[in-house]
C-alpha positions in Angstrom: 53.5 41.5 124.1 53.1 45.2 124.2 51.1 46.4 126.9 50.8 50.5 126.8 47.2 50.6 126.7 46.9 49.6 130.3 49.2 52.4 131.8 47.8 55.7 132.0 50.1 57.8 131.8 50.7 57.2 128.1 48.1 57.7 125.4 47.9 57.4 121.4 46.2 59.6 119.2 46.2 59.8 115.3 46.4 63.2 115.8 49.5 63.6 117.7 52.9 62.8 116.9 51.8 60.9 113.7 50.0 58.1 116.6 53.1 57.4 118.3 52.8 57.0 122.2 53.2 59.9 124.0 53.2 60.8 127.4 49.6 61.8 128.7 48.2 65.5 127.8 51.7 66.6 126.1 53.9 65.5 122.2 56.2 63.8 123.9 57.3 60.8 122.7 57.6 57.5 124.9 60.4 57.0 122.7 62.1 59.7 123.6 62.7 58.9 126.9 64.2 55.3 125.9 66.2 57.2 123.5 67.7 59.5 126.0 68.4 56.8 128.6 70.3 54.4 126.1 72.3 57.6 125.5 73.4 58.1 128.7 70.5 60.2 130.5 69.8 59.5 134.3 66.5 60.5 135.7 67.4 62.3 139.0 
């Protein structure tokens, strides 16, 4: 069960991004961050 709406730091807008989930007040995809860690990406 997905969840997102609870946490705000995400949000969802028609608008932006074509609705995907992106990180609060910017385009950024949530996905894009899952993305980057599978790839190898650390968060320092």
């Amino acid at each position: 069960m997905k969840q997102w709406e609870i946490i705000e730091a995400i949000e969802q807008d028609q608008g932006k991004v074509s609705g995907a989930w992106v990180f609060q007040g910017t385009k950024i995809p949530v996905s894009a961050l899952f993305e980057n860690l599978r790839d190898g990406a650390v968060v320092a």
